[in-house]
C-alpha positions in Angstrom: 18.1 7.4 8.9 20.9 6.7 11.9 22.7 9.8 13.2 26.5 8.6 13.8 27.6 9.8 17.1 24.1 10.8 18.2 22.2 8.9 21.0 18.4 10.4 21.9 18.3 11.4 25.7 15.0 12.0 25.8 12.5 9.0 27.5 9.3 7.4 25.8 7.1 9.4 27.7 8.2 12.7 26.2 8.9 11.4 22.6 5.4 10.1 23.2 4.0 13.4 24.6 6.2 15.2 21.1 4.8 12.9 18.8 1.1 13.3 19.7 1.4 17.0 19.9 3.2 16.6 16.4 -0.2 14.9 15.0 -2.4 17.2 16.3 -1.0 20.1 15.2 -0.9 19.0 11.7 -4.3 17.8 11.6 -5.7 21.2 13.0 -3.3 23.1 10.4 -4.8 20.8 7.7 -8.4 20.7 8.4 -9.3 23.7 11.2 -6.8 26.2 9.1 -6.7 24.9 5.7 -3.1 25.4 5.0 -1.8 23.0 2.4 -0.8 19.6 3.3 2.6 19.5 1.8 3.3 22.8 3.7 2.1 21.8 6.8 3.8 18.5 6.5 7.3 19.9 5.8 6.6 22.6 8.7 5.4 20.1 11.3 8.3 17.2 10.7 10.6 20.6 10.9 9.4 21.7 14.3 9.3 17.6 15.5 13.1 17.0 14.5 13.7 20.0 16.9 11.6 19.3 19.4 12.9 15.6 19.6 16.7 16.9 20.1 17.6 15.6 16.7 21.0 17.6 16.0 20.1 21.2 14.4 23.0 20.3 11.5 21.1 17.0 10.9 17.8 18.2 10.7 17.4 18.9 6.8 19.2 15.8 6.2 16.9 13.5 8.0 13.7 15.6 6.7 15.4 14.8 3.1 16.1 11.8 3.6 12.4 11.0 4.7 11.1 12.7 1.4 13.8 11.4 -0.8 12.9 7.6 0.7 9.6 7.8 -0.3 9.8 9.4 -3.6 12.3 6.5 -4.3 9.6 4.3 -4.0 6.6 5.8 -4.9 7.2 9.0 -7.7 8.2 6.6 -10.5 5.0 4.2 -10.1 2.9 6.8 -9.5 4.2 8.7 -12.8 4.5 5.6 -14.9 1.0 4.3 -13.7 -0.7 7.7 -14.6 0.9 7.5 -17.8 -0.6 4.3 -18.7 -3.9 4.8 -16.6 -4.3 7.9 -19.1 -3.2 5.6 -22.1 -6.5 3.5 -21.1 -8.4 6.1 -19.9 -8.6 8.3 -23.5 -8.4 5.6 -25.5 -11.8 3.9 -24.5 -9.8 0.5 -23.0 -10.8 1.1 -19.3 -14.7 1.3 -20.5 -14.3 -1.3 -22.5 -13.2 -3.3 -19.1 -15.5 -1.7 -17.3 -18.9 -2.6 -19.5 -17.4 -5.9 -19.4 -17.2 -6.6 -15.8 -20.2 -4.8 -15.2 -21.9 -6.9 -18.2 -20.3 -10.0 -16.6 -21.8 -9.2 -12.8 -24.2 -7.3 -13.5 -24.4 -3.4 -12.0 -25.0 -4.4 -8.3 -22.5 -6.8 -7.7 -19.7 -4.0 -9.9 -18.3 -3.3 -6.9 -17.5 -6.6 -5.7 -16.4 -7.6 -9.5 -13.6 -4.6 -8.8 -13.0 -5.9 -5.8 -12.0 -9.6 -6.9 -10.1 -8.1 -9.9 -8.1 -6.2 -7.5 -7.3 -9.5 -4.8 -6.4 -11.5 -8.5 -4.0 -8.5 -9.5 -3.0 -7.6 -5.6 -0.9 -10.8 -5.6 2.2 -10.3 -6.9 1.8 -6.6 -7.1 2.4 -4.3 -4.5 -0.5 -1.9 -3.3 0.7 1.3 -4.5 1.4 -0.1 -8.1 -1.6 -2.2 -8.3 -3.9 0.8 -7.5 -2.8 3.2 -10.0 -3.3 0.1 -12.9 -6.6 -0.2 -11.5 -8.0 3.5 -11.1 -8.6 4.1 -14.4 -11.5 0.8 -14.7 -12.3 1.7 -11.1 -13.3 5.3 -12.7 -14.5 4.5 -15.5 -17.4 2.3 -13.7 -18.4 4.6 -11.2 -18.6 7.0 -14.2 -21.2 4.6 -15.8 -23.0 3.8 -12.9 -23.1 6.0 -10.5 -23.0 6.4 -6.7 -19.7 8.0 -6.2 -16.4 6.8 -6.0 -15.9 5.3 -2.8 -18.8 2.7 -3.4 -16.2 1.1 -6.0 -13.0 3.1 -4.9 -12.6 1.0 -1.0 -13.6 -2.4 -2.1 -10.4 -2.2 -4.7 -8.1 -0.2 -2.9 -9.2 -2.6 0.0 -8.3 -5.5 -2.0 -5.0 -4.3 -2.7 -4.3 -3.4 0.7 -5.5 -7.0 2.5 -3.0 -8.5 -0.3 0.2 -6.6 0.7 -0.2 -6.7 4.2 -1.6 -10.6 5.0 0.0 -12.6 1.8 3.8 -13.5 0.8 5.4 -12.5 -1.8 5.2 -9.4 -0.4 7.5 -7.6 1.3 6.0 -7.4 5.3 4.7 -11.0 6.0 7.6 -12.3 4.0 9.8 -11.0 6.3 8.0 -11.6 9.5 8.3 -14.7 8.4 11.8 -15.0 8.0 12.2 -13.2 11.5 9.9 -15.5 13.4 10.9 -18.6 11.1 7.9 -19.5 9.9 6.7 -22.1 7.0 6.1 -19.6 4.2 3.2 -22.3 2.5 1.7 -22.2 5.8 1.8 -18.0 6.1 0.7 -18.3 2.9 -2.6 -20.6 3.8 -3.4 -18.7 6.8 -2.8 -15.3 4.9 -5.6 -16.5 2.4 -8.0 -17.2 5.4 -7.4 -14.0 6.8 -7.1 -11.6 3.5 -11.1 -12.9 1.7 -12.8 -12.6 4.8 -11.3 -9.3 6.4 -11.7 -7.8 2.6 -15.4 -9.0 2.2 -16.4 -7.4 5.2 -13.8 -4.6 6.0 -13.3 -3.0 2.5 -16.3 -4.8 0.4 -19.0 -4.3 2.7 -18.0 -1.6 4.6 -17.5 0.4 1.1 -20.8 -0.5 0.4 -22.0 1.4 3.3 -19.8 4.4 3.2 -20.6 4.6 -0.1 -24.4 5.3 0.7 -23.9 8.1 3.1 -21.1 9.8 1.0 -21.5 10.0 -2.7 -18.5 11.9 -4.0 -17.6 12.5 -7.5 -15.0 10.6 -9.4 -11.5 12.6 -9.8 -11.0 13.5 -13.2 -7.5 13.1 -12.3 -6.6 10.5 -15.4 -8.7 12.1 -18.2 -12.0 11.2 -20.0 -12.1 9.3 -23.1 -12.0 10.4 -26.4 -15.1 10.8 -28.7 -12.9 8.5 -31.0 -12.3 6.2 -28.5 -16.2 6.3 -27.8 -17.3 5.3 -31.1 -14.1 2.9 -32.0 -12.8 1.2 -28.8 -10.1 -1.1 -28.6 -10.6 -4.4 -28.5 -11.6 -6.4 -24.7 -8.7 -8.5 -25.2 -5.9 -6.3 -25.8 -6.9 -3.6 -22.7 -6.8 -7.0 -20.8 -3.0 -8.0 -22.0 -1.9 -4.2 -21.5 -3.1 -4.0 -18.1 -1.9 -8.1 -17.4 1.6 -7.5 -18.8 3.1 -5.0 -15.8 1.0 -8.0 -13.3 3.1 -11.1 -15.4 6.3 -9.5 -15.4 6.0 -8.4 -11.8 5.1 -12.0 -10.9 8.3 -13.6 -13.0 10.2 -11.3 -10.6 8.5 -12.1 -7.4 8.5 -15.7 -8.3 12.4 -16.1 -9.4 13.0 -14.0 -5.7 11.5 -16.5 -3.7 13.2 -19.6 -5.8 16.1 -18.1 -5.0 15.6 -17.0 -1.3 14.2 -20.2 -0.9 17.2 -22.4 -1.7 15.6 -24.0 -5.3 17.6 -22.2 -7.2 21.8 -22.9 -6.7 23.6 -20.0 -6.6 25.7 -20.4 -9.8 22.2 -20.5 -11.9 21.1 -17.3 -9.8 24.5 -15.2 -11.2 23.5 -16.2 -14.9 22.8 -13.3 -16.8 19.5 -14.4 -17.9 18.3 -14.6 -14.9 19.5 -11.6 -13.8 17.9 -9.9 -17.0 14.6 -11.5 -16.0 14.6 -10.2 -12.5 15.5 -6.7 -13.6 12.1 -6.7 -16.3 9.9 -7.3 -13.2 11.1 -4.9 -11.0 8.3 -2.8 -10.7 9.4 0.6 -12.0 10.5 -1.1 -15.1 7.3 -3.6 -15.6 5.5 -0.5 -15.6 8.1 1.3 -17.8 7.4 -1.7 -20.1 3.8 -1.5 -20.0 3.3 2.2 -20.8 5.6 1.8 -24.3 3.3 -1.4 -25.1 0.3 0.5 -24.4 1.6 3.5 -26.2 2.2 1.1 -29.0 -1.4 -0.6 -29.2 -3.7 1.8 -28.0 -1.9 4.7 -28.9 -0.1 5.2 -32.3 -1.4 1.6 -33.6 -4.9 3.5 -33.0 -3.7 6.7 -35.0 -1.9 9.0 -32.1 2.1 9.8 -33.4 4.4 11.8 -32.2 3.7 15.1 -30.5 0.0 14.4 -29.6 1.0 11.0 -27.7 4.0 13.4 -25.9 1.2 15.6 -25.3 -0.9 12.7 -23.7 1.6 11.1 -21.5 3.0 14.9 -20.4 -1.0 15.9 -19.3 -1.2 12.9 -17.1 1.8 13.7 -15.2 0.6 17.4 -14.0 -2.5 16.0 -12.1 -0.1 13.3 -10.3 2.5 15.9 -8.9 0.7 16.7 -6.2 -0.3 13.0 -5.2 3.6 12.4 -5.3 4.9 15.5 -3.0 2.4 15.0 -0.6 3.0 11.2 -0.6 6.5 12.1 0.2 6.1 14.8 2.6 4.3 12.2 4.7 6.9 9.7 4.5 9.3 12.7 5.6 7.1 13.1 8.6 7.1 9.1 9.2 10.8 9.2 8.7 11.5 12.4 11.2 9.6 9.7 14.1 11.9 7.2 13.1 15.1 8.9 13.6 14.1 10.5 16.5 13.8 7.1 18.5 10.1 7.5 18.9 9.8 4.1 17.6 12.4 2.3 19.7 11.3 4.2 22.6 7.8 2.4 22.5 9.5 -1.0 21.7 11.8 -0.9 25.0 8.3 -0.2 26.5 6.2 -2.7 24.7 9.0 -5.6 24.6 8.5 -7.3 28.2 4.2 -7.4 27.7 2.8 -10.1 30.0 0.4 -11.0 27.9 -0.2 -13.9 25.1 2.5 -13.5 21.9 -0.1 -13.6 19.8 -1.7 -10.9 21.4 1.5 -9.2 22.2 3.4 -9.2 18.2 -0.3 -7.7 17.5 -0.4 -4.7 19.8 4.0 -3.8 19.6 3.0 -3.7 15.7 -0.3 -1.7 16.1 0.8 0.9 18.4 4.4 1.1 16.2 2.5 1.6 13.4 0.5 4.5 14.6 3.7 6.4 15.7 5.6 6.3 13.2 3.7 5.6 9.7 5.5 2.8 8.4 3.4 -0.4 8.3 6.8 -2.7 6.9 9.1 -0.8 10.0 6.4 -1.4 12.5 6.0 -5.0 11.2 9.8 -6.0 11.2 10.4 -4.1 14.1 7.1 -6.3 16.2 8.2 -9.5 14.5 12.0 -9.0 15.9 11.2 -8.7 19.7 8.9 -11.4 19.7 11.0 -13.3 17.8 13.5 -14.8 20.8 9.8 -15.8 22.8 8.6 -17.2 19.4 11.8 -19.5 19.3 11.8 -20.5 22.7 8.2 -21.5 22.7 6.9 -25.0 22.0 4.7 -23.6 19.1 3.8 -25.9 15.3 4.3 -24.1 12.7 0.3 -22.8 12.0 0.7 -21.5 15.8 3.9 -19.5 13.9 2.1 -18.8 10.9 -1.1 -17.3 12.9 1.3 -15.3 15.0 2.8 -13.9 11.7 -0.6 -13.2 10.8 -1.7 -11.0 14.0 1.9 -8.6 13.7 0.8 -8.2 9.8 -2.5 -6.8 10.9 -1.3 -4.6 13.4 0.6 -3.1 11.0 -2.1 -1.8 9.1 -4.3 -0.4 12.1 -4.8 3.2 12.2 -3.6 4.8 8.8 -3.3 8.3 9.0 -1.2 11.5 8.4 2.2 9.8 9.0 1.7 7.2 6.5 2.8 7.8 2.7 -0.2 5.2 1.7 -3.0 7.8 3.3 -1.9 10.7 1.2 -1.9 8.3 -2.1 -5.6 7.2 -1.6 -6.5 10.6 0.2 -5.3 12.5 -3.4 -6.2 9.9 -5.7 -10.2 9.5 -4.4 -10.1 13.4 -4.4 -10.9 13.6 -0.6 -9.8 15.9 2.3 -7.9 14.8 5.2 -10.9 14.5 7.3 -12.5 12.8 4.8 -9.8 10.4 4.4 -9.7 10.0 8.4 -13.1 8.8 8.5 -13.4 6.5 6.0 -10.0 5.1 4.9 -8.5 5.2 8.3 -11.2 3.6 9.5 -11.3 1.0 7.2 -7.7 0.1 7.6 -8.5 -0.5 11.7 -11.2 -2.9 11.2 -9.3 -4.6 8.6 -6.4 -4.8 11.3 -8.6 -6.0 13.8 -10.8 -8.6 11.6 -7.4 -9.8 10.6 -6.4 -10.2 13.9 -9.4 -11.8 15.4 -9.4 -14.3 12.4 -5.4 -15.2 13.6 -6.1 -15.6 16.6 -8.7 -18.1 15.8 -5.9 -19.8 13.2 -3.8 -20.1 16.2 -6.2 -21.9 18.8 -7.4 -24.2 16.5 -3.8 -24.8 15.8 -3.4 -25.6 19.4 -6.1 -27.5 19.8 -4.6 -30.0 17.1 -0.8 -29.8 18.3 -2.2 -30.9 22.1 
């Protein structure tokens, strides 16, 4: 949010100073006094607006316009997804996946079968709406074999995550790209060498491990099934096409996006109303609005559940999720409280005029960004738009482009923690505490933001190496 006729007077080292006080002190509310992270999120961005100097008639504005931001995004996926993740939950259809994969893989490799599910599915969907279709086989395996939930919790959610930040069509590298000018078939390329690696070792293995040394149960968050649903399950195929339709239609929408952006498509086919129509049913909200009437269809009242008992269904998955969705927005109140105050552009004036390699530069600007203030799409934009000028002026092919598009994408993702909507979402969803969450999501999203970056770097000498 921009404050007309305000201008922040304070200099980077204070804002600095105010923003790592900020952090602390809601971490030792959190975890040393126990008070409730939505209070203690909507008490610390409070005292941080003023603290920063943001206007005292301004402050509930910018704290509401944080929350109401991120709710935007987030409350109706999160809502619609539990619906649906109860929907397959109680009606047997996420076992039925779940005994399939695990038949298909056999139990040791279940995690890594979640895991390539999730990269298939993270594609076109984004990481918050893939995660919540995916939670509910994600349970329902650790349920049936054991070990806890993060041993098949972080090799999905990781999945999910290495998609959205490394691969176009979504939302950061595509427009780093369009900031830095880069061949979007070649980000894509070096995206995919970057994203399998970085998720087989960062999220796969690394869950793997973490898994071992901290088995904790799996959040009964999206129900149990039925005992109907346990002796008369639907069928494989159509839990597959109920949990494929919301990825399809998402797809048809991220696919007619980049036709157009692209210049494919000639603008008077793009007004047609068809098309229109078509982008509009994958929008996500209403791909998942779609899929929870199908699936209420087939696996609900097709299976024998009318009227008020399916109300009664989709209204008990909503209750668990309320909390998931304040806190997510609390956080991206706290993000957006940074934001405004200049705490953000503060570090970029600071961080612009680097002497050190771009590459290595667009990293760091986008790592350090991200830490401050949350947002790992502001922190990305914000990295790809200093460099940018260098970027054009240098004599660089377009993999060196690519690979540099790469490195800012992965220091967007370094260092997830309390400012960042995305760490309250998995934090609720695994069922784990902020220190918890600290020590093995955060850490998990900072090797997979250095593994990314090491693996661009390497893109980009190679990429030398052949332009010389």
């Amino acid at each position: 949010m921009t404050i007309e006729g305000w201008t922040q007077t304070l200099g980077a080292g204070p804002l600095l100073l105010i923003a790592a006080a900020a952090i602390a002190v809601l971490l030792v509310l959190i975890i040393r006094f126990r008070m409730h992270a939505l209070i203690a999120l909507i008490v610390v961005s409070l005292l941080t607006a003023f603290a920063t100097g943001i206007p005292t008639d301004k402050v509930v504005s910018v704290l509401l316009s944080g929350f109401g931001t991120t709710l935007g995004t987030v409350a109706l996926l999160v809502g619609l997804g539990a619906m649906l993740g109860r929907i397959v939950e109680t009606s047997g259809g996420a076992k039925v996946l779940a005994d399939y994969l695990v038949n298909l893989f056999g139990e040791k490799r279940a995690p890594f079968a979640l895991g390539l599910a999730s990269l298939i599915f993270g594609f076109p969907i984004f990481f918050d709406a893939g995660l919540v279709v995916m939670l509910p086989v994600v349970f329902a395996v650790a349920h049936r074999l054991g070990g806890g939930m993060l041993r098949y919790g972080l090799p999905a959610a990781g999945a999910f995550s290495v998609m959205h930040i490394f691969l176009p069509p979504h939302p950061g590298p595509v427009s780093a790209s369009a900031l830095l000018d880069a061949n979007i078939g070649l980000v894509v390329i070096a995206g995919l060498v970057a994203a399998i690696p970085t998720w087989y070792l960062a999220a796969y293995l690394y869950g793997l491990w973490v898994g071992k040394r901290l088995v904790l149960p799996v959040p009964a968050i999206l129900g149990t099934a039925t005992a109907e649903a346990e002796t008369h399950p639907p069928r494989f195929r159509t839990v597959v096409g109920v949990l494929l339709l919301p990825l399809v239609l998402i797809f048809l929408n991220t696919g007619l996006n980049t036709l157009a952006t692209s210049g494919v498509l000639e603008e008077s086919v793009r007004q047609q109303f068809w098309f229109q129509i078509l982008r509009t049913l994958g929008e996500t909200p209403v791909a998942l609005l779609i899929s929870v009437l199908v699936a209420a269809l087939v696996l609900g009242m097709r299976r024998g559940l009318h009227g008020s008992a399916l109300e009664k269904l989709l209204e008990s998955s909503l209750g668990p999720v309320c909390s998931v969705i304040l806190i997510t927005g609390a956080g991206g109140m706290f993000g957006g409280v940074l934001r405004t105050s200049g705490i953000g552009d503060a570090l970029a004036d600071v961080l612009g005029d680097l002497g050190v390699p771009l590459i290595v530069a667009g990293f760091l600007i986008s790592a350090i960004l991200r830490v401050a203030q949350g947002s790992a799409t502001v922190a990305l934009t914000t990295a790809a738009g200093l460099i940018a000028p260098a970027v054009a002026a240098a004599d660089l092919n377009g993999m060196q482009i690519a690979a540099i598009v790469i490195a800012v994408a992965a220091g967007s993702v370094v260092a997830s923690h309390v400012n960042d909507s995305g760490f309250w979402l998995v934090s609720r969803f695994f069922g784990m505490d902020v220190k918890t969450t600290l020590s093995t999501w955060t850490v998990m999203q900072t090797i997979m933001g250095i593994m990314g970056f090491a693996i661009a770097a390497g893109v980009y000498g190679l990429a030398s190496l052949a332009g010389s």
